[in-house]
N, C-alpha and C positions, 0 to 999 in steps of 0.2 A: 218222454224224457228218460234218460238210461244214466245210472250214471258207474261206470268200471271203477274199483279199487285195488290195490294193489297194496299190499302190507308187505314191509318185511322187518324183521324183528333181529334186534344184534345186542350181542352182550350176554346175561342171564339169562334173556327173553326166547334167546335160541332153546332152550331147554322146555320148554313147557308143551304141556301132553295137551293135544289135537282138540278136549273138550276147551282145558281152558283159550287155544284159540281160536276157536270158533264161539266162544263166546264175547272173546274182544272185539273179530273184526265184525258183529253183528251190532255190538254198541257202537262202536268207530263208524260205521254204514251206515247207522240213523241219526249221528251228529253230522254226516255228509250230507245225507238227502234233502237237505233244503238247498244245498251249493246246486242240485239239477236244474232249480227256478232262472238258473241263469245261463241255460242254452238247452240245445236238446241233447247233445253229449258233453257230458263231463268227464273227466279222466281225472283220479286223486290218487297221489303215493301217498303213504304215510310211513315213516321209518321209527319205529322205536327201539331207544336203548335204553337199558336197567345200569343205573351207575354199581358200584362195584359195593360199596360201603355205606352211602348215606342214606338211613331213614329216619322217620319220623313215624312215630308211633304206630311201629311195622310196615310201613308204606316205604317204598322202596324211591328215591329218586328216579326220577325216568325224564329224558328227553325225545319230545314227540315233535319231528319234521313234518310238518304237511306243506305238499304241492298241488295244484289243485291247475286243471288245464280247463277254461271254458273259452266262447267265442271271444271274451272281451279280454284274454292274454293268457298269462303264467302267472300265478302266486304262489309264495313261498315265503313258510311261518317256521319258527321253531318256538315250544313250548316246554319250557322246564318248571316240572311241579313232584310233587310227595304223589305217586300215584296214577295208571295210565289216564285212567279220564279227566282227570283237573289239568292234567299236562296237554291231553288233543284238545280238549277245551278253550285253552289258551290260545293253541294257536289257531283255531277255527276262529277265535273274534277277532286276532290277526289279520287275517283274511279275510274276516267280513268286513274288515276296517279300510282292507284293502281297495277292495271290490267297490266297494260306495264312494270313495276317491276319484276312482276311475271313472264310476258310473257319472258322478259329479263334474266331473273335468270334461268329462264329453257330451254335458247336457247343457254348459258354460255355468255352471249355477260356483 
């Protein structure tokens, strides 16, 4: 089970030096790695943007896109929170919300 990522980052987020993103898309990667349990390739974009102005107690607004391609379709989450990972968070239960709907509809339950 493989599963490819694909980040891209807009906004603020364009600016940030090569450790801190490799340190993102290493976290962002191991909140995907359970999505591979549902084929043997998975393909995930994730797009984040840093809003301009709003935070909360240094936390920067961010909205985090995830798409997520396995055998059983296309999903597609967006997640807005103070923060990158409460924001891919979000929309990762998006998608797992998704996925069990699916999985459910086609097991007739």
């Amino acid at each position: 089970m493989t599963l490819n990522l694909s980040l891209n980052f807009d906004g603020k987020l364009k600016h940030l030096n090569s450790e801190d993103r490799d340190e993102i898309i290493n976290g962002i990667g191991d909140k995907l790695e359970k999505m591979s349990k549902f084929g043997n390739d998975v393909y995930a974009k994730v797009s984040l943007k840093q809003f301009a102005r709003r935070t909360l107690r240094d936390l920067p607004m961010i909205s985090a896109t995830v798409t997520v391609y396995t055998k059983l379709g296309r999903f597609i989450a967006k997640g807005f929170e103070y923060g990158i990972d409460s924001s891919v968070n979000r929309a990762v239960k998006k998608i797992e919300t998704q996925i069990i709907k699916v999985k459910s509809k086609n097991l007739g339950i």
